[in-house]
C-alpha positions in Angstrom: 2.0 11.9 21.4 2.4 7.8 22.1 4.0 7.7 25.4 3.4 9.8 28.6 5.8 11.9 29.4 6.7 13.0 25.7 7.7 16.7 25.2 5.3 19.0 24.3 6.8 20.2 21.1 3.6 21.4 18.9 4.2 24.3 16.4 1.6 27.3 18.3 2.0 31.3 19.5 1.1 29.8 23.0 4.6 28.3 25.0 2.9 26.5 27.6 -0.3 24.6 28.5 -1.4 24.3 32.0 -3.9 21.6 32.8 -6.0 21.8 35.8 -7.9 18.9 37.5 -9.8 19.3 40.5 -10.6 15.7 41.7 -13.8 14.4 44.2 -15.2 11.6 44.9 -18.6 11.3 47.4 -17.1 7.9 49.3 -14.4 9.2 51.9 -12.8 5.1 51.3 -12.4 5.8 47.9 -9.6 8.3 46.2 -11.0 9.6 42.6 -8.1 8.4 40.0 -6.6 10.0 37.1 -6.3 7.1 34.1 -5.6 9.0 31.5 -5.5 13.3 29.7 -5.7 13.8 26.5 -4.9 17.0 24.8 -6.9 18.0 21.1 -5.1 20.9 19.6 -5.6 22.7 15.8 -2.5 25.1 14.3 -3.5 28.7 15.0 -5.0 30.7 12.4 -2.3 33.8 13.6 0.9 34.1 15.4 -1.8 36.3 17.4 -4.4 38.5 17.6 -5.0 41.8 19.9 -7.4 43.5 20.4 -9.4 46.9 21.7 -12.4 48.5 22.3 -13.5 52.3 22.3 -14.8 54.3 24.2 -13.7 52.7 27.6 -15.9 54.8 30.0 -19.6 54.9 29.0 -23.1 55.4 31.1 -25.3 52.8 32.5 -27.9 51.4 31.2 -27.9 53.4 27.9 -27.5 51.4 23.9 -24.0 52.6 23.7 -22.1 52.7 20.3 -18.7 50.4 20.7 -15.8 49.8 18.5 -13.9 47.1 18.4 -10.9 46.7 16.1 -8.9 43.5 16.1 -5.2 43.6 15.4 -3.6 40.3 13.6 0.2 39.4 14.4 0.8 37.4 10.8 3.3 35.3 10.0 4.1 33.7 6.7 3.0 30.5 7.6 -0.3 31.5 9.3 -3.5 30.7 7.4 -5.3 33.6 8.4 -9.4 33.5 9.6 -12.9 34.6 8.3 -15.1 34.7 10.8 -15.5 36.9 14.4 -17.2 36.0 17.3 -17.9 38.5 19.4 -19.5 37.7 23.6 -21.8 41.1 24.1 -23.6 41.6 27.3 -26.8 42.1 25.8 -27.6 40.9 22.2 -26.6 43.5 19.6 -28.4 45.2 16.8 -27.7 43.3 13.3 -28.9 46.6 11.9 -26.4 48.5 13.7 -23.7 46.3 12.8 -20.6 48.3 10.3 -17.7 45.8 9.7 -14.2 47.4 8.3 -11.5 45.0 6.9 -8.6 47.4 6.6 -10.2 50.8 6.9 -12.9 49.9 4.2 -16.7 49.2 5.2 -17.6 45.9 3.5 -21.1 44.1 4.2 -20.6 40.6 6.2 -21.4 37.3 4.6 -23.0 36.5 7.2 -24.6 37.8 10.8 -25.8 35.9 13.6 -26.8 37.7 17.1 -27.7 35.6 20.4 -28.2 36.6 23.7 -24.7 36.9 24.6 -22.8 36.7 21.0 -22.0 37.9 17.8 -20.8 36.5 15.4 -19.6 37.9 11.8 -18.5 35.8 9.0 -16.3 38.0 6.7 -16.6 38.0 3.0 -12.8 36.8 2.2 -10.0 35.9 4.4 -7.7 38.1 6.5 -4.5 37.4 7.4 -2.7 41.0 7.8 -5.7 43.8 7.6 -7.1 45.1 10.9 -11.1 44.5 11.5 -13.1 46.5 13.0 -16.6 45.9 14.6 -19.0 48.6 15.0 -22.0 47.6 17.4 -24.3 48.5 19.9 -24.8 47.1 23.4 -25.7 48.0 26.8 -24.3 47.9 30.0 -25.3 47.4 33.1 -22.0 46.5 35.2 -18.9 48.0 35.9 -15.7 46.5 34.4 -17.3 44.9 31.2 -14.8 42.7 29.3 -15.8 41.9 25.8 -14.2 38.6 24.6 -13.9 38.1 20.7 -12.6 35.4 19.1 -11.3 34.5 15.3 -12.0 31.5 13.5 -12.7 30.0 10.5 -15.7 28.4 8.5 -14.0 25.1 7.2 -13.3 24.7 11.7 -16.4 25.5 13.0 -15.8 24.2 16.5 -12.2 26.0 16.8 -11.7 29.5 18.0 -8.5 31.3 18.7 -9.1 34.1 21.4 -8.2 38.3 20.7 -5.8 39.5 23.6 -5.7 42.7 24.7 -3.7 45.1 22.9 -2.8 46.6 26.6 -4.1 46.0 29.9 -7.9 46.7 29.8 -7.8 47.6 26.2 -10.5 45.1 25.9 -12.5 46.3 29.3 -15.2 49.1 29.1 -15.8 50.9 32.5 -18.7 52.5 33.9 -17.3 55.6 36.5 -20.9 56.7 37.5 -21.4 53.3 39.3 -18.8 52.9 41.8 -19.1 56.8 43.5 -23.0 56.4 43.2 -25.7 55.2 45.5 -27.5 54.7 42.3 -29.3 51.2 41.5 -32.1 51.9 39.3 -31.2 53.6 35.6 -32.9 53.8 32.6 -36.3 53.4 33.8 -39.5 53.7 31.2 -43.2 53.3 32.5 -45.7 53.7 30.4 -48.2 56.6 31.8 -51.5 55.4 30.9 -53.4 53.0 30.3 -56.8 51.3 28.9 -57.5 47.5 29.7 -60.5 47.3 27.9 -59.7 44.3 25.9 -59.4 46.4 22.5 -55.6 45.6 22.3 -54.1 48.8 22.6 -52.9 50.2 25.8 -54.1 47.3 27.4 -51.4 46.9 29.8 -48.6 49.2 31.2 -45.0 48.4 30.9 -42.1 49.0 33.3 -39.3 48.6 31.8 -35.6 49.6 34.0 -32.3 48.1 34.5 -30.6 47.3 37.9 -27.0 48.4 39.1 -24.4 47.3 40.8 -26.4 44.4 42.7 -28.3 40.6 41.5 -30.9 41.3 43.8 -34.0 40.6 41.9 -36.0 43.8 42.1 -39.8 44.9 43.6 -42.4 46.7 41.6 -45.7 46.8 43.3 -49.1 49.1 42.6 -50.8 50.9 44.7 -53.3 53.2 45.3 -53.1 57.5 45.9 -54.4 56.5 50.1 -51.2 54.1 50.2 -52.9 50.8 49.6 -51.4 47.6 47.9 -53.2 47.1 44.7 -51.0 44.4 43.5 -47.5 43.0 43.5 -45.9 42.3 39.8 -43.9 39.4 38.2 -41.2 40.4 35.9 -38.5 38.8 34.1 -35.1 39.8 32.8 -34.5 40.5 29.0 -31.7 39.6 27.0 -30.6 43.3 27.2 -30.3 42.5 30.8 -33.5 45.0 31.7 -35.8 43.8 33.6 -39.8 44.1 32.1 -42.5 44.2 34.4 -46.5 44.1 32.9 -49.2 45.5 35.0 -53.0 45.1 32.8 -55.2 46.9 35.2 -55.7 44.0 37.5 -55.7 43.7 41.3 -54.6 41.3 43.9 -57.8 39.3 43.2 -58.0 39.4 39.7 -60.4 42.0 39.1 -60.1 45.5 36.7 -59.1 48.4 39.0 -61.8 51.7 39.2 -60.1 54.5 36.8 -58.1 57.0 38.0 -54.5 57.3 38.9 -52.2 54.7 40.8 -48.5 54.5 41.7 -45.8 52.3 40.7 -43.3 51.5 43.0 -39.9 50.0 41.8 -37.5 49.4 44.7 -34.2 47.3 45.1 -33.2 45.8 48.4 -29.4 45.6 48.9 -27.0 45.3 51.3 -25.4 48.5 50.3 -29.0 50.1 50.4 -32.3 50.3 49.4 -33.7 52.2 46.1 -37.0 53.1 45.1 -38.4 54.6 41.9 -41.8 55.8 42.1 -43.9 56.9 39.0 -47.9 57.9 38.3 -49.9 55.3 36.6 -53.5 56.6 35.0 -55.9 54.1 34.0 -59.3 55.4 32.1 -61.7 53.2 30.3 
């Protein structure tokens, strides 16, 4: 395209682009100015690709199994892709991974998990086979929507997205949530504990996951008579639970006596407040 104003006339499954500019400027004399748009734009690999994931409903905060098989719309024409990238909530299992290319388990060339992707580089090209991605995940909110996207290795930087095959064939739901006061799921703590510096059961972990709310969440110690032994740090894991560490030490620093202490997780929302409370023995 030379001139403004040209048609939009490129060969592509989409019809229409829309372009959206939201325009500020921090001097109220002076209007922000458009000068000029440009538009970068590859051929499709498909005519289109759909997409869905089973099952829809699952629990929360449990490594759930999911399915997701990827439907391509091929026309002569269309090249065809090798490569899947998959956006996960929490960072899946390479060792759980099973990829299908027309109803036959093959191993992927390649495997490479993040935080919040995965992505599969197929051992050939596909162009009318269905794939299907077999991995696990967990979930923590309601109305998931796992994104994939198809691509190719010789366009690293261009990815074509997976529609859904129907509405929210590409959503996974989580019915407990909405009809429950529940916050807190999946909650481990460790029961005992030894922090005498010989490296093993040095330090308890608390390890849950938080629902239906951002709030960050509470997990103090205290004693059996009620008293605040100390309050702990955590931080969030790429699975999206949230780890807490507690090695036997009090508000000032120092070893607590043996014996048994409680551990208090609680979560402060405005539709509620949760708590989780569990026995912590420490021996030396």
């Amino acid at each position: 395209y030379q001139r403004s104003g040209e048609q939009f006339r490129s060969p592509s499954p989409r019809r229409y682009v829309q372009v959206q500019l939201i325009l500020g400027s921090d001097s109220p004399e002076t209007a922000a100015t458009v000068r000029s748009l440009s538009i970068e734009f590859t051929d499709a690999f498909l005519s289109g690709a759909q997409g869905e994931i089973h099952p829809r409903t699952v629990e929360p905060g449990v490594t759930q199994a999911f399915s997701y098989r990827i439907v391509p719309l091929w026309v002569s024409r269309d090249s065809g892709f090798d490569r899947v990238l998959m956006l996960t909530p929490s960072p899946a299992d390479p060792g759980d991974l099973v990829l299908r290319i027309g109803g036959v388990e093959i191993e992927p060339a390649a495997v490479r998990v993040v935080e919040d992707s995965l992505l599969v580089d197929l051992p050939r090209t596909v162009r009318r086979e269905e794939v299907e991605l077999t991995f696990s995940s967990v979930l923590t909110k309601n109305a998931t929507l796992f994104k994939a996207f198809v691509g190719i290795r010789r366009q690293p930087e261009v990815w074509q997205p997976v529609d859904p095959l129907q509405r929210s064939a590409t959503t996974v739901f989580l019915p407990s949530v909405p009809g429950s006061d529940q916050m807190i799921a999946g909650v481990s703590v460790r029961p005992f504990i030894s922090p005498n510096g010989d490296g093993i059961g040095d330090e308890a972990e608390i390890r849950f996951h938080v629902l239906k709310t951002d709030v960050p969440p509470q997990v103090r110690i205290y004693s059996l008579n009620g008293q605040l032994v100390r309050s702990l740090e955590g931080q969030l894991q790429p699975d999206q639970s949230h780890l807490f560490l507690w090695r036997g030490l009090d508000r000032s620093e120092r070893l607590v006596p043996p014996g048994f202490y409680v551990c208090r997780i609680r979560v402060e929302a405005q539709a509620g407040t949760a708590n989780r409370h569990h026995i912590i023995s420490v021996a030396y």
